[in-house]
C-alpha positions in Angstrom: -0.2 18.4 -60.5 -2.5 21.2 -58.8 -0.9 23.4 -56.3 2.2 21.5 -54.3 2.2 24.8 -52.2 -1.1 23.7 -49.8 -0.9 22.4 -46.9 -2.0 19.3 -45.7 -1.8 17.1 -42.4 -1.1 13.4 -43.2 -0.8 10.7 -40.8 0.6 7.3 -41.2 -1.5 4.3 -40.9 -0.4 2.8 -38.0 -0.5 6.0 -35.8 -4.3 6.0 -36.8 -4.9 2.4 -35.6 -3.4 3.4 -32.9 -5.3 6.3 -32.2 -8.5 3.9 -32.6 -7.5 1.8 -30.1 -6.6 4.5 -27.9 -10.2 6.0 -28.4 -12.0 2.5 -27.8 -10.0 2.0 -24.6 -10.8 5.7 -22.8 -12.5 7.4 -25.4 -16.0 9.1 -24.3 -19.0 8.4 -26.3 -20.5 11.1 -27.9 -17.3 13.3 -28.1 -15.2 14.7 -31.2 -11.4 13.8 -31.1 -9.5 15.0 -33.6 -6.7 11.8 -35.4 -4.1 13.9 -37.0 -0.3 14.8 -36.9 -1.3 18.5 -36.3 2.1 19.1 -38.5 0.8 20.3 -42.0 3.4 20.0 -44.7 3.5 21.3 -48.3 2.3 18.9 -50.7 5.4 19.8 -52.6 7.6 18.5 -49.8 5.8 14.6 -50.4 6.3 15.0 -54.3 9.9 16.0 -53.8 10.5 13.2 -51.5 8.7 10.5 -53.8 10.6 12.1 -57.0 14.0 12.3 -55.2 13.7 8.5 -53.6 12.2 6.3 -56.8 14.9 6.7 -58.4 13.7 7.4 -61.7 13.6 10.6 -63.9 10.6 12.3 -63.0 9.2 16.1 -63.7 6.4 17.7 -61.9 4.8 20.2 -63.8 1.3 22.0 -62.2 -1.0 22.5 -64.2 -3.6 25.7 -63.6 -6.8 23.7 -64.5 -6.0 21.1 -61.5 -5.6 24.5 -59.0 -8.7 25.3 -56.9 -9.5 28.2 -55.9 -11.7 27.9 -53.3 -8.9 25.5 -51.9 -7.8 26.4 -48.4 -3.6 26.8 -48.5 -3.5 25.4 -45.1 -5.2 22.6 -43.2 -4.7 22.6 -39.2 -6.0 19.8 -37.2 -6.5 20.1 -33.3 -5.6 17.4 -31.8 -5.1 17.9 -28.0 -8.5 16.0 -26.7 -6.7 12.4 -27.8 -3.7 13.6 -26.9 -4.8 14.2 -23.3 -5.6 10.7 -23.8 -2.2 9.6 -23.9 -1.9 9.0 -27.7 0.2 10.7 -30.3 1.5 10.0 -33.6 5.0 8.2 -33.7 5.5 7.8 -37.5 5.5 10.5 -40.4 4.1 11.3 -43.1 7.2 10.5 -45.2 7.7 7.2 -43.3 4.8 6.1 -45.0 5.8 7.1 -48.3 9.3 5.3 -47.9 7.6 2.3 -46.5 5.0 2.4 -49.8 7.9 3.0 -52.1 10.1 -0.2 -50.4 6.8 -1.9 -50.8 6.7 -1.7 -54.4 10.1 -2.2 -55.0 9.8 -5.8 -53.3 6.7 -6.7 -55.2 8.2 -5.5 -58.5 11.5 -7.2 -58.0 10.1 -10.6 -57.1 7.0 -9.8 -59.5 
């Protein structure tokens, strides 16, 4: 992997189909609204989840030629124009991956 130490602002599906319908209810047209958690977390925190929960033996090695370095360490997202509109996110980030990862495991096991 490239650098786990960046951060990023993921947002579970459903919060952004929510946000949509939020938007196409009292939206305005023309205007920017920002659809994010607006709560960066380290990369490494999602691959340390995953690798702790599968429960399989996995090592995460980084590896220099997938580091960029014109990549920005942190990604912030403002997001208080939809939230004025009454939305905001009710899942995480890590929800998502758990409900991905129980996904799997029920195709796999009745594959």
């Amino acid at each position: 992997m490239g650098n786990l130490n960046v951060e990023r602002d993921f947002l579970h599906v459903e919060d952004a189909v929510s946000a949509y319908a939020v938007l196409l209810m009292k939206g305005k047209a023309g205007e920017i609204y920002n659809v994010a958690s607006a709560k960066p977390e380290k990369l490494k925190r999602y691959a340390d989840f995953l690798a702790r929960t599968a429960a399989i033996n996995v090592r995460i090695l980084n590896t220099k030629n997938r580091i960029r370095s014109s990549e920005p360490k942190k990604t912030w997202i403002k997001t208080s124009k939809i939230k004025a509109l009454g939305w905001k996110p009710r899942k995480t980030a890590i929800e998502a991956l758990r409900e991905l990862l129980d996904d799997w495991r029920r195709r796999v096991s009745h594959g």
